[in-house]
RODO-2510 file (C-alpha; in nm, 4 decimals, decimal comma):
residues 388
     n   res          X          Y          Z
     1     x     0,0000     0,0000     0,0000
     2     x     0,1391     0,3363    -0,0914
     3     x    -0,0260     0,4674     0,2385
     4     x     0,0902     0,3786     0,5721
     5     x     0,3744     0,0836     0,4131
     6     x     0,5370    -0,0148     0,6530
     7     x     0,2433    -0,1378     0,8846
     8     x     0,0544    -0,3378     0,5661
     9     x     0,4227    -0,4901     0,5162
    10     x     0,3949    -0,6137     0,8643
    11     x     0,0979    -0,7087     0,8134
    12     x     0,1103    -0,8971     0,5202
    13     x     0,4798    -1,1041     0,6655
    14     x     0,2155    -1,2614     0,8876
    15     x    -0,0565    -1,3624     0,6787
    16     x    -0,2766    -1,0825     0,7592
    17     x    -0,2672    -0,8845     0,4188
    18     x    -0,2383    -1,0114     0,0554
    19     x     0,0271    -0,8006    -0,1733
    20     x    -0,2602    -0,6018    -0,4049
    21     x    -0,0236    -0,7200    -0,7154
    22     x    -0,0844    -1,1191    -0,6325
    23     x    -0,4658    -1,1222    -0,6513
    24     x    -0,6543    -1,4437    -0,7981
    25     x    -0,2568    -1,5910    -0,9170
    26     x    -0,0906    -1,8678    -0,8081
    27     x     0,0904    -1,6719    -0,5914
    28     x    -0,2079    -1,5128    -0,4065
    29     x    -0,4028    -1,8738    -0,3442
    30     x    -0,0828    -2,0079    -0,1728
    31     x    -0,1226    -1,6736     0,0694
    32     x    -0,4579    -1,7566     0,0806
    33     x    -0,3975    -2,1045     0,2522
    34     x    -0,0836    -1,9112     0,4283
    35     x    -0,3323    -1,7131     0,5777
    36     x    -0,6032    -1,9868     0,6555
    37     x    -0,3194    -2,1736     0,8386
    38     x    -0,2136    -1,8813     1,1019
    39     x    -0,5732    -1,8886     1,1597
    40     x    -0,6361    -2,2247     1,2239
    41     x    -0,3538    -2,1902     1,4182
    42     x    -0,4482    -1,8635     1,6468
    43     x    -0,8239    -2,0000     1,6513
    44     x    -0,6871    -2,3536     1,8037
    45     x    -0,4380    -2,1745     2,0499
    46     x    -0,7709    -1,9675     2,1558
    47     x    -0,9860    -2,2886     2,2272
    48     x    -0,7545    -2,4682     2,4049
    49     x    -0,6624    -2,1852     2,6218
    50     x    -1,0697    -2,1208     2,6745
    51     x    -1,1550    -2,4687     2,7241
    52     x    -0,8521    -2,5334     2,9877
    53     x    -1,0413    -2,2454     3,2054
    54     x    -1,3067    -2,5188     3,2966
    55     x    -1,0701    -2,7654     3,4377
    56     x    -0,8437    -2,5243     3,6016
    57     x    -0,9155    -2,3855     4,0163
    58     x    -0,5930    -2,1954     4,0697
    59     x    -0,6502    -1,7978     4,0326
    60     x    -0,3484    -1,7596     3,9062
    61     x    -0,3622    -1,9658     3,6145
    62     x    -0,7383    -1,9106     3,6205
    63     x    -0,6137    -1,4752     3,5247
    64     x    -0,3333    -1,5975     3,2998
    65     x    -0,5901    -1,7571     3,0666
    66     x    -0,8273    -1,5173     3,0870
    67     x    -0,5747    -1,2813     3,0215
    68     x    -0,3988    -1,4626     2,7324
    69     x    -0,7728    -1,5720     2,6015
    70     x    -0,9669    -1,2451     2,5879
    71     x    -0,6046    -1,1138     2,3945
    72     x    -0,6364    -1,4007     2,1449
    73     x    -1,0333    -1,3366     2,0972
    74     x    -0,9479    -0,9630     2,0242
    75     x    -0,6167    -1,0777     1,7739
    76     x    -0,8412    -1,3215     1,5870
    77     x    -1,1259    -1,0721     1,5505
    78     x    -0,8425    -0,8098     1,3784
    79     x    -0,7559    -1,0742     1,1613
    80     x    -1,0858    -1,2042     1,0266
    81     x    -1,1519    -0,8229     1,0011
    82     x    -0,8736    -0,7436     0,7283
    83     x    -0,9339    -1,0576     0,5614
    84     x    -1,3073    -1,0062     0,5297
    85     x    -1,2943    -0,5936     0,5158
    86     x    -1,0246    -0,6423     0,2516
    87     x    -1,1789    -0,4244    -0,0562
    88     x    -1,3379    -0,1813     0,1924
    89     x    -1,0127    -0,0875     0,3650
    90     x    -0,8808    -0,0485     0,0249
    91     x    -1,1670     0,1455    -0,0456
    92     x    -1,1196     0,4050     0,2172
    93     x    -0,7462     0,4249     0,1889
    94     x    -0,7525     0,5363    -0,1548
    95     x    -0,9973     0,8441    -0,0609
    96     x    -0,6611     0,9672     0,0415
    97     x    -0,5674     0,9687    -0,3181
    98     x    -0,7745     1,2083    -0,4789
    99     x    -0,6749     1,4315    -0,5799
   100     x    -0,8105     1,7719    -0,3744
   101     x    -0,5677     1,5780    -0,0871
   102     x    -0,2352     1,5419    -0,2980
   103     x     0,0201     1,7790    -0,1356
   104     x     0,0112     2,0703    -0,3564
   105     x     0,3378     2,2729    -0,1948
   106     x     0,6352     2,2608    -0,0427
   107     x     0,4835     2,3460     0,3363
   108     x     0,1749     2,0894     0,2694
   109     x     0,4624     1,8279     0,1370
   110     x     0,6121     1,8790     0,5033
   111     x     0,2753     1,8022     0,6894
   112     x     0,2368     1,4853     0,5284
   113     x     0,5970     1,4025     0,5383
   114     x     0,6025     1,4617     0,9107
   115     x     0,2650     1,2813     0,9668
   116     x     0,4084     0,9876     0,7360
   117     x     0,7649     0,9663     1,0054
   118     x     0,5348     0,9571     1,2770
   119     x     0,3199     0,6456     1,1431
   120     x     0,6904     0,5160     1,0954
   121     x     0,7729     0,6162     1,4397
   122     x     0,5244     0,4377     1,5857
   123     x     0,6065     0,1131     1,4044
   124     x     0,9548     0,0887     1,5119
   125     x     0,8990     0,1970     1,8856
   126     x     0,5862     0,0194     1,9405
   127     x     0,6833    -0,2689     1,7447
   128     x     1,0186    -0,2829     1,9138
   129     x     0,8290    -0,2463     2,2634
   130     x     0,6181    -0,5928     2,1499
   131     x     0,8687    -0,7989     2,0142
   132     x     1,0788    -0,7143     2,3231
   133     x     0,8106    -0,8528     2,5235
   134     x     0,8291    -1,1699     2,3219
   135     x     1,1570    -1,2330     2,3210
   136     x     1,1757    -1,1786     2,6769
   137     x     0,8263    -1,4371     2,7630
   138     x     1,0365    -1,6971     2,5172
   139     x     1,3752    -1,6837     2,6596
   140     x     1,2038    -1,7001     2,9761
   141     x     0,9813    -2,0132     2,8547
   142     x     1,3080    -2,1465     2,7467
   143     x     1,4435    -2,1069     3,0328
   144     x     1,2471    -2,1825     3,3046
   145     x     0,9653    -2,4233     3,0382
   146     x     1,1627    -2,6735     2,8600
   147     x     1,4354    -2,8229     3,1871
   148     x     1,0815    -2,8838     3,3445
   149     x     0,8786    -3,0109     3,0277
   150     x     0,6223    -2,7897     3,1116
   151     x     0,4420    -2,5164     2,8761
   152     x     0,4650    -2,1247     2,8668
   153     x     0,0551    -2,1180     2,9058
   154     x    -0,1719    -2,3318     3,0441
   155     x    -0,4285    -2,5138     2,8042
   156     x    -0,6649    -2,8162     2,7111
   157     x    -0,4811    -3,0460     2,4259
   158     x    -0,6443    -3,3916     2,2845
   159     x    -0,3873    -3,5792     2,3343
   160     x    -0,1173    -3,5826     2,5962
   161     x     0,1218    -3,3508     2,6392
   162     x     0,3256    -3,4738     2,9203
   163     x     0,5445    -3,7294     2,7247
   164     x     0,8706    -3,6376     2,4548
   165     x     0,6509    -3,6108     2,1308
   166     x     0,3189    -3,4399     2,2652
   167     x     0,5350    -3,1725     2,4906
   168     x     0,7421    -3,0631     2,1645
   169     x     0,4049    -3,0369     1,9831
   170     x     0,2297    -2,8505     2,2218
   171     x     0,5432    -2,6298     2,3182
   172     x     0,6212    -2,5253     1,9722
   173     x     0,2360    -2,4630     1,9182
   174     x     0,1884    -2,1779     2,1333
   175     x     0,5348    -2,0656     2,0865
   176     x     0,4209    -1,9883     1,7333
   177     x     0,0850    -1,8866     1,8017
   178     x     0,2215    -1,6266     2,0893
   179     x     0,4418    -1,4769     1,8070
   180     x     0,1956    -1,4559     1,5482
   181     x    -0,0774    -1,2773     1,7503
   182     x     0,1708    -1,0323     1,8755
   183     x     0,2880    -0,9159     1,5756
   184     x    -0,1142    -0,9321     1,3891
   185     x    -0,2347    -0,7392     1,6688
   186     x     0,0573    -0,5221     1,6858
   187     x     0,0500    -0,4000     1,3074
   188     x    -0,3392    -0,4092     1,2821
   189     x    -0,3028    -0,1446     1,5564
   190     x    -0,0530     0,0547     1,3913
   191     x    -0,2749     0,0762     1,0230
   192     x    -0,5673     0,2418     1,3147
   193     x    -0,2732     0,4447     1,4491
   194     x    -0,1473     0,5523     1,0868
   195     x    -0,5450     0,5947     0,9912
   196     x    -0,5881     0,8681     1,2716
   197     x    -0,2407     1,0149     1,1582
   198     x    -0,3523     1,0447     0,8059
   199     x    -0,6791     1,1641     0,9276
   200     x    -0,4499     1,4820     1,1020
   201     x    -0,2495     1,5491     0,8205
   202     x    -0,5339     1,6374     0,5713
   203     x    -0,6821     1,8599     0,8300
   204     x    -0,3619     2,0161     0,9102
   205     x    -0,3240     2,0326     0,5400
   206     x    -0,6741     2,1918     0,4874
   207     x    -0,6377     2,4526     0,7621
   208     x    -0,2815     2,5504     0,6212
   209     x    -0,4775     2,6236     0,2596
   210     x    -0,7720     2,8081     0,4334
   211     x    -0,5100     3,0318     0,6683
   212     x    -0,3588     3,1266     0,3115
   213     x    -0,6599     3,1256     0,0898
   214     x    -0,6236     3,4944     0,0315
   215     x    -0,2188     3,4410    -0,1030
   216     x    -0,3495     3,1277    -0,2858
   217     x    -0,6650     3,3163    -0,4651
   218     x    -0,3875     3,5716    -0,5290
   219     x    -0,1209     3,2772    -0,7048
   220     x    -0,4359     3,1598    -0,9202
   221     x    -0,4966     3,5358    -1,0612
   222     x    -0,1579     3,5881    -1,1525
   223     x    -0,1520     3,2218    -1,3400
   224     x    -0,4871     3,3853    -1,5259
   225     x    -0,3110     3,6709    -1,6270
   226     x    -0,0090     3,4926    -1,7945
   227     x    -0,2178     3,2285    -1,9591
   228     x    -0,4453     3,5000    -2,0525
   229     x    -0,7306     3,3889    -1,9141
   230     x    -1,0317     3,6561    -1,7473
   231     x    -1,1948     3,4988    -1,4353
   232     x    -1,3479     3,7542    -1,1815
   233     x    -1,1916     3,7724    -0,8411
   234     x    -1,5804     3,5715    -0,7100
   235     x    -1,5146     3,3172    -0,9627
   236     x    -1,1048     3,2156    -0,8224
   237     x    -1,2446     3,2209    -0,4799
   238     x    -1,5490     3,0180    -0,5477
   239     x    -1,3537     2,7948    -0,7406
   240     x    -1,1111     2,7519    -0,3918
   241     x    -1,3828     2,7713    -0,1483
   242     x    -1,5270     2,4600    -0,3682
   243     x    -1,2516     2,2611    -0,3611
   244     x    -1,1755     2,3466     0,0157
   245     x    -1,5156     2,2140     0,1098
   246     x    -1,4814     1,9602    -0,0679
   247     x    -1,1812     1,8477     0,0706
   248     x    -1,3262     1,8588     0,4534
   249     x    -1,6548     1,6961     0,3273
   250     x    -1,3573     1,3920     0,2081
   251     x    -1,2148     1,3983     0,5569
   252     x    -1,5590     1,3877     0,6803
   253     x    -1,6629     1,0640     0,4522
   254     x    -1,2670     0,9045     0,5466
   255     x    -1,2953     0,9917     0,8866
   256     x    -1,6626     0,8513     0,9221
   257     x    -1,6117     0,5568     0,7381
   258     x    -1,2723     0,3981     0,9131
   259     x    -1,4294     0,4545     1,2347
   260     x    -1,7804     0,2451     1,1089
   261     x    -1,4593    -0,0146     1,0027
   262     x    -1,2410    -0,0354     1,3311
   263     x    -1,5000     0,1129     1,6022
   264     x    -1,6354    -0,2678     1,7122
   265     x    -1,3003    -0,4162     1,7416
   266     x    -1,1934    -0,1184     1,9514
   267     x    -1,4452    -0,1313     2,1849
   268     x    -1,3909    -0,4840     2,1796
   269     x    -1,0295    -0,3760     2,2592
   270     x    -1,1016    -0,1010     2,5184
   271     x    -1,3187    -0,3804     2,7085
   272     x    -1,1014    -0,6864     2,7215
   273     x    -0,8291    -0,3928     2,8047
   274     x    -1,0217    -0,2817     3,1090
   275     x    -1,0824    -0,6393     3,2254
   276     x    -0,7164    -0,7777     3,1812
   277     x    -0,5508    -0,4234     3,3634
   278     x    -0,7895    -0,5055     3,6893
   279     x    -0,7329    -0,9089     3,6733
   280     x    -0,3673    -0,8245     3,6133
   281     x    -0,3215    -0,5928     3,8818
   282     x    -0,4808    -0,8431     4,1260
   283     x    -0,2748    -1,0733     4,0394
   284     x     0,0686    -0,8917     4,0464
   285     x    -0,0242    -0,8301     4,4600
   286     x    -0,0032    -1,2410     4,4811
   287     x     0,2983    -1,3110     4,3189
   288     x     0,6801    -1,3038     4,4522
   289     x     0,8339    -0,9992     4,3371
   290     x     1,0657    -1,0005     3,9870
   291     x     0,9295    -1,4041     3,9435
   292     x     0,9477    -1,5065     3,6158
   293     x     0,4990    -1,5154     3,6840
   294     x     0,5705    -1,1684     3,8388
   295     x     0,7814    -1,0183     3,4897
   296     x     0,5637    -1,2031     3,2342
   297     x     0,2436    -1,0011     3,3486
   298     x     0,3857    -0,6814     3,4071
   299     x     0,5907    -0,6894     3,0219
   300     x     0,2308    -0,8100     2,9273
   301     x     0,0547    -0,5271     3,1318
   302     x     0,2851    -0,2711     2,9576
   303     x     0,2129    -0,3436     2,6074
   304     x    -0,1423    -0,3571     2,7130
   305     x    -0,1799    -0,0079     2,8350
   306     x     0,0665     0,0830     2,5797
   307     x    -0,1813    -0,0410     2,3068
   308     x    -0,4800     0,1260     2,4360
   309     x    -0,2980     0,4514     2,5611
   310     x    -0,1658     0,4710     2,1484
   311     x    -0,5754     0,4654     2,0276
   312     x    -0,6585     0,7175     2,2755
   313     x    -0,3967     0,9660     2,2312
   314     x    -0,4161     0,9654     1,8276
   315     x    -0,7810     0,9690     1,8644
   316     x    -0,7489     1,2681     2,1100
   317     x    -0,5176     1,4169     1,8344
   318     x    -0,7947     1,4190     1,5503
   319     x    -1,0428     1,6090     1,7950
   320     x    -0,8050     1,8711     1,8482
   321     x    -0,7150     1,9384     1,4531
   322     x    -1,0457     1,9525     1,3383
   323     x    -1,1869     2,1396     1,6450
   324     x    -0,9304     2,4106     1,4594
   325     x    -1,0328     2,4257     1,1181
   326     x    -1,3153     2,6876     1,2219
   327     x    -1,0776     2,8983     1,3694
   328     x    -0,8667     2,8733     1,0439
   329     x    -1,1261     3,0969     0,9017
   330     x    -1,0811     3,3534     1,0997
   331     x    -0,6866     3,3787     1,0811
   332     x    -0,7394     3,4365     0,6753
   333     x    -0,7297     3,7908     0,5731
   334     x    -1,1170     3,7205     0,5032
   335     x    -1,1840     4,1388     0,5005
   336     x    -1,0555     4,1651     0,1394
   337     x    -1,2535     3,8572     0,0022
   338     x    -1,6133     3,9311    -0,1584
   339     x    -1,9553     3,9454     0,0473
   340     x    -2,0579     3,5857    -0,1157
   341     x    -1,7073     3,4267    -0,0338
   342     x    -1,7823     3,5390     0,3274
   343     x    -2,0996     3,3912     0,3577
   344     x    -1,9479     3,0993     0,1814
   345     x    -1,7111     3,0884     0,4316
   346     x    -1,9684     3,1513     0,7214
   347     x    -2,1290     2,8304     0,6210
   348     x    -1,7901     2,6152     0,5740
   349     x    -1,7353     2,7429     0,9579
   350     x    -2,1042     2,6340     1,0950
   351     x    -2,0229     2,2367     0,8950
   352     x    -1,6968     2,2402     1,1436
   353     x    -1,7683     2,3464     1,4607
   354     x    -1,8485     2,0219     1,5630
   355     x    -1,4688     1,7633     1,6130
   356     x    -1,4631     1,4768     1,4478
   357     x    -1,4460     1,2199     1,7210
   358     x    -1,3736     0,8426     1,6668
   359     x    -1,5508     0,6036     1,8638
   360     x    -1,4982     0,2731     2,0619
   361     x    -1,7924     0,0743     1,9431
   362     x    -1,9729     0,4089     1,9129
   363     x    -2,0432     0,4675     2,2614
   364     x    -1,6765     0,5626     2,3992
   365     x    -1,5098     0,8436     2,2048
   366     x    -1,0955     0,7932     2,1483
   367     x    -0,9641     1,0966     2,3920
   368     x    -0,7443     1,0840     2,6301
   369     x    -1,0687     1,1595     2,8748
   370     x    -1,1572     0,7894     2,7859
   371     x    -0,8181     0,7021     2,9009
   372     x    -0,8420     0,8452     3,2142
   373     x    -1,1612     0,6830     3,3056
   374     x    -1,0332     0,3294     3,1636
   375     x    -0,7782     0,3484     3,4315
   376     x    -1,0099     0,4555     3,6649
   377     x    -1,3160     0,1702     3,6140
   378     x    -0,9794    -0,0566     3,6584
   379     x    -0,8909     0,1022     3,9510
   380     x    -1,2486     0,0440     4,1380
   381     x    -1,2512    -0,3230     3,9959
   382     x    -0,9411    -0,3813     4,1532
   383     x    -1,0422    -0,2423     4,4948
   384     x    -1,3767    -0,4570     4,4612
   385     x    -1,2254    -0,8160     4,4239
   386     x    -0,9712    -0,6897     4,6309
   387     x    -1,2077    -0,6183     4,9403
   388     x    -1,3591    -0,9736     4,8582
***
């Protein structure tokens, strides 16, 4: 994908994203079965993990399950969402490519460049926060799993596990499963992350061309005049006033339509989120300090609020452009324009006063608000099943 690359290359290393290029070839039905494969293998890592919680009594392995399940229900959802969503993502990436939101200067070239390092940023920081965890739960599995032919997380296998053959089976099983639905969940996040990014670099690019839609109007009359053309000063800024509506009514469409896309799996992250940071917490008060038990759930704990903190800050980041484009009007030199542009204008302001706000399942906006208040709910859950 020409937008946000580096994230759909992650993606697609790990079965979670088709190369456009391969489509119906020979090529593209062997991903096909590539992908069908990490799913099988995800969705069996999920049931046995789920079906183990009904023959297990000890809290502690009772949380790591939950913990490790509700993370592999949320994974599997973002996966059968890109595979299923496929054309439709497409679909609303490419409103990006029209052309009233190509960079049209040097200074709107630097707002998408910056906007593109940060989606970049985030993949290499965040990514290198996840697979740190990883590497760190598998050397420790190594470690402390294989002297003692016992396995990294608990779970429910057909067969038995406790001999040579079915120990290496079951061992390398959720070793591989582990990886995988770190690093699906981990780049599905960042294409959300790079969505919202994108999402502030068209605003930031519309407010720079409405805070300079006097010099621009002027640029466009002086073109006129060397290719001898006679426009009115009304008709060059309706012409831009046109295409700058148009533009916001785009981010409007792009912005409503990803968060329609990724707003149920959100919420359905922001909920297993709030349920895994109380459980967690509880258990970290019942376990030896820096135990291998004791490191696995804080690493785990970290990427967790990590992940969560990521959707509300970008989220909180989108409110705060768009909650500026009215006030872009106003910084124009909009005394010399004509009475119509004005009132042109007056209506562009009135269609953005209100932010554009994505949503966790439509009923929790992405803000760092929402943030605060996660931590909170976990906060009183915690002192609940702590008091009983």
């Amino acid at each position: 994908m020409k937008t946000l690359p580096y994230s759909f290359m992650i993606l697609e290393y790990f079965g979670g994203w088709k190369p456009l290029k391969w489509g119906t070839s020979i090529k593209g039905k062997l991903y096909n079965m590539y992908t069908l494969t990490v799913a099988v293998t995800l969705v069996t890592f999920c049931l046995s993990c789920i079906i183990d919680l009904f023959y297990t009594a000890n809290i502690e392995d009772i949380v790591h399950n939950m913990s490790m399940s509700f993370t592999l229900i949320v994974v599997c959802s973002k996966l059968t969402l890109v595979t299923v969503k496929r054309n439709e993502i497409i679909r609303i990436i490419k409103l990006l490519d029209i052309n009233i939101c190509r960079v049209r200067c040097a200074k709107e070239a630097n707002i998408q460049l910056k906007y593109d390092e940060k989606a970049k940023n985030i993949v290499k920081k965040y990514g290198g926060l996840v697979c740190g965890a990883v590497f760190a739960v598998t050397g420790a599995s190594i470690l402390e799993n294989i002297p003692t032919k016992t396995l990294p997380f608990n779970g429910w296998f057909p067969y038995r596990h406790d001999n040579s053959t079915g120990f290496w089976v079951a061992y390398f099983h959720q070793n591989i499963a582990h990886f995988y639905v770190a690093m699906i969940g981990f780049s599905f996040d960042t294409v959300v992350y790079g969505v919202l990014l994108q999402n502030c670099s068209q605003l930031q690019i519309l407010k720079n061309r409405l805070e300079n839609f006097v010099e621009i109007i002027n640029e466009e009359k002086l073109k006129d005049k060397i290719n001898g053309l006679s426009r009115t000063i009304r008709e060059c800024e309706h012409k831009f006033i046109k295409q700058c509506t148009h533009h916001h009514w785009i981010i409007l469409q792009f912005s409503q339509e990803s968060n329609d896309l990724f707003a149920p799996i959100i919420f359905l992250q922001y909920l297993s989120s709030s349920l895994i940071l109380c459980l967690c917490v509880q258990l970290l008060t019942k376990l030896a300090f820096m135990s291998p038990e004791f490191i696995f759930i804080v690493v785990y704990l970290g990427c967790m609020l990590t992940q969560i903190f990521l959707f509300c800050w970008y989220g909180n980041e989108v409110i705060m452009e768009s909650s500026e484009i009215s006030s872009a009007i106003y910084k124009m030199n909009w005394q010399v324009l004509t009475n119509k542009t004005k009132k042109d204008l007056l209506f562009m302001k009135t269609q953005s006063i209100l932010p554009i706000k994505f949503t966790s399942g439509h009923l929790i906006e992405l803000s760092l608000d929402s943030f605060t208040k996660l931590i909170k709910f976990s906060y009183s859950a915690y002192n609940l099943l702590h008091q009983k």
